[in-house]
TIDREN-713468 format. One record per atom (N, C-alpha, C, O, CB): z, x, y; residue in one letter. Coordinates in steps of 0.001 Angstrom, whole numbers, plus 500000, padded with zeros to 6 digits. Glycine has a CB too. Layout:
<sites>
ZXYA...
</sites>
This chain:
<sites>
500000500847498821X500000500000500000X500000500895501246X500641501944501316X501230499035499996X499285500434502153X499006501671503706X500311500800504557X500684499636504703X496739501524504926X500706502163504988X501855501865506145X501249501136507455X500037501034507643X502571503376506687X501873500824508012X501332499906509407X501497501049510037X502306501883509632X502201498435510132X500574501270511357X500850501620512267X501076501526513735X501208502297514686X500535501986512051X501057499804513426X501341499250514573X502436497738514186X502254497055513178X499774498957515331X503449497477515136X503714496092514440X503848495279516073X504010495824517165X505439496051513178X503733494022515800X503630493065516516X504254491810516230X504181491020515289X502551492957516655X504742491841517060X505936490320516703X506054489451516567X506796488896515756X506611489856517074X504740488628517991X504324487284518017X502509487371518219X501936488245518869X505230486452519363X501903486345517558X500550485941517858X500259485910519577X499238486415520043X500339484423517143X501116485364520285X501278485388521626X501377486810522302X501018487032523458X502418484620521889X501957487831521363X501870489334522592X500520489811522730X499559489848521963X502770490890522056X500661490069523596X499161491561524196X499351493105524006X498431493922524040X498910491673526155X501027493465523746X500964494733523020X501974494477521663X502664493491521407X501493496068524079X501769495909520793X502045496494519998X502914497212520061X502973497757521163X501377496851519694X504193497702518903X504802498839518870X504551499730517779X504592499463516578X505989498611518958X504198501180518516X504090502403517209X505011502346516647X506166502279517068X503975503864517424X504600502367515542X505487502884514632X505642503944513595X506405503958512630X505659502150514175X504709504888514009X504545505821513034X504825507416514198X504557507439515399X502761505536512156X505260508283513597X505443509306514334X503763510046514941X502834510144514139X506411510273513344X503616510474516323X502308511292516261X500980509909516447X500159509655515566X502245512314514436X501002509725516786X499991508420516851X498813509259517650X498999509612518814X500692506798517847X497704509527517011X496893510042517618X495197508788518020X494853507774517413X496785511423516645X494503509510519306X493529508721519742X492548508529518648X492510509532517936X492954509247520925X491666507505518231X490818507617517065X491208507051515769X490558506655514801X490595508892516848X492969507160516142X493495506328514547X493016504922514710X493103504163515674X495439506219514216X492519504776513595X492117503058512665X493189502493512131X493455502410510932X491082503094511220X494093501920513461X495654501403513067X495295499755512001X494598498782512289X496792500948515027X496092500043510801X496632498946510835X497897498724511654X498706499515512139X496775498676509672X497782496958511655X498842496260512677X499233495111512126X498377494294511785X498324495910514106X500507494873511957X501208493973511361X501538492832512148X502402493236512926X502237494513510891X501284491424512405X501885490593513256X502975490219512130X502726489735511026X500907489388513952X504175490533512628X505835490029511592X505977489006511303X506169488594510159X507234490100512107X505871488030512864X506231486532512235X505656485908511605X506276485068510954X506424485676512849X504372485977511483X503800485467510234X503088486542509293X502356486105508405X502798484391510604X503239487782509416X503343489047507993X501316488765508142X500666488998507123X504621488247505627X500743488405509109X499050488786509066X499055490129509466X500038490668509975X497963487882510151X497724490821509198X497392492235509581X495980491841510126X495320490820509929X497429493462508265X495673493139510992X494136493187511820X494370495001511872X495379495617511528X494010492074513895X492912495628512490X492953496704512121X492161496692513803X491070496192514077X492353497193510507X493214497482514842X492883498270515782X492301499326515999X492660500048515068X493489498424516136X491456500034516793X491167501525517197X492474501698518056X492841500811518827X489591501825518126X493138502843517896X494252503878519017X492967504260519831X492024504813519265X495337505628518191X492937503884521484X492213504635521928X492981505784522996X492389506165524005X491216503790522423X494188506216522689X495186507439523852X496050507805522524X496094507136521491X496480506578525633X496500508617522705X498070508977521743X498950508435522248X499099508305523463X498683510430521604X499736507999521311X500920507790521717X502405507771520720X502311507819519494X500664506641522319X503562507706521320X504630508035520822X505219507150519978X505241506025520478X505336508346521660X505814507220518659X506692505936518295X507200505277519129X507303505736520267X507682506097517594X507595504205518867X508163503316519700X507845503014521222X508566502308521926X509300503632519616X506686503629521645X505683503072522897X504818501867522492X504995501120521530X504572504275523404X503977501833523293X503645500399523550X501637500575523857X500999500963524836X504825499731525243X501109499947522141X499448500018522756X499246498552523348X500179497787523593X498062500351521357X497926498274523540X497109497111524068X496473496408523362X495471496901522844X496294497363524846X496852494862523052X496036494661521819X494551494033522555X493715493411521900X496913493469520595X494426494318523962X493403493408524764X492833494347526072X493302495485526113X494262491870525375X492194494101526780X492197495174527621X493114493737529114X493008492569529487X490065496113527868X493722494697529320X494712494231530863X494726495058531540X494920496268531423X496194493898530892X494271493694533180X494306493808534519X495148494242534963X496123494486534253X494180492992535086X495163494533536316X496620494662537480X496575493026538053X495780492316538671X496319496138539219X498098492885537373X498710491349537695X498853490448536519X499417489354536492X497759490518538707X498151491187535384X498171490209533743X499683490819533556X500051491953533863X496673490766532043X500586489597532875X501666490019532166X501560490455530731X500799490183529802X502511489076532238X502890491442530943X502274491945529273X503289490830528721X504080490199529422X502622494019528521X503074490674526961X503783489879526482X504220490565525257X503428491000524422X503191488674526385X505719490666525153X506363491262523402X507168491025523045X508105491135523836X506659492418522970X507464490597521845X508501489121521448X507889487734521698X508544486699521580X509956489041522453X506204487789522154X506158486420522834X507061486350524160X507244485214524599X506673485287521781X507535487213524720X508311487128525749X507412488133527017X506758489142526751X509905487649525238X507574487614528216X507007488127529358X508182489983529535X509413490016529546X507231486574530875X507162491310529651X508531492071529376X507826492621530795X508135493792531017X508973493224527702X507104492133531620X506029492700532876X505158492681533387X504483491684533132X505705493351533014X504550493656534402X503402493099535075X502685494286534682X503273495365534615X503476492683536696X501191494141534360X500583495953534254X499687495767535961X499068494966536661X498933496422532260X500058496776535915X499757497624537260X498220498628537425X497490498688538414X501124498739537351X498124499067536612X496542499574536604X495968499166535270X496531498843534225X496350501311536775X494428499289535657X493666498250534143X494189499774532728X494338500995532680X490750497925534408X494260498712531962X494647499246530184X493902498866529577X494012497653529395X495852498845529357X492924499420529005X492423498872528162X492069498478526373X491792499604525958X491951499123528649X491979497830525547X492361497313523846X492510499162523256X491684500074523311X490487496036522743X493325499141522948X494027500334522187X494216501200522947X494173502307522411X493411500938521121X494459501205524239X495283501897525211X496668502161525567X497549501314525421X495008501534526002X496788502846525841X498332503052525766X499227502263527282X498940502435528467X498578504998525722X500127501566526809X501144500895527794X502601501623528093X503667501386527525X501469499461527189X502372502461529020X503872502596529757X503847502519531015X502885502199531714X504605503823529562X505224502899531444X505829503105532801X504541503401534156X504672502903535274X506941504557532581X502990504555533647X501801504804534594X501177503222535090X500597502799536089X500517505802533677X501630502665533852X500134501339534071X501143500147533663X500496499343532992X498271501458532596X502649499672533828X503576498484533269X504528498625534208X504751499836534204X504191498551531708X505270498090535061X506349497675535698X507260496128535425X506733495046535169X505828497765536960X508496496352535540X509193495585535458X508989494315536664X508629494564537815X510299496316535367X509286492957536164X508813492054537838X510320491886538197X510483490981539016X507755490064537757X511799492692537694X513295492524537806X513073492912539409X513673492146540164X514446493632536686X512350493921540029X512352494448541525X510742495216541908X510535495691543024X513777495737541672X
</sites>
């Protein structure tokens, strides 16, 4: 059985969490949506770190991201589907 390398929580989010150490650009992630245990198979298009955050879509400046099905922000510069989501291109809407 292939490890996930991405999991996802709700049908409703727009990102992903790594989950594998080393996540490099080019990986052919599998991705797990949990709550209902479906898989889909992403391109990684940036590296990124466990427990960061890819794109399952490409997002604007002003689209909220969504994880848990829950609003966790606003992205701030465009991201685009297997791009990497942090702190450069995601802000909090708390301030």
């Amino acid at each position: 059985m292939e490890t996930p390398h991405l999991l996802v929580h709700s049908p409703k989010d727009n990102v992903g969490v790594v989950v594998i150490e080393g996540l490099e650009a080019g990986t052919d992630m599998l991705c797990v949506i949990t709550e209902n245990d479906t898989t889909f198979r992403l391109k990684a298009e940036a590296d990124a770190p466990i427990g960061h955050k890819i794109a399952l879509a490409d997002l604007q400046p002003g689209d909220t991201a969504i994880k848990y099905g829950e609003d966790i922000g606003k992205i701030v510069a465009p991201v685009g589907k297997g791009g990497y989501v942090h702190t450069h291109n995601l802000k909090t809407k708390r301030w």
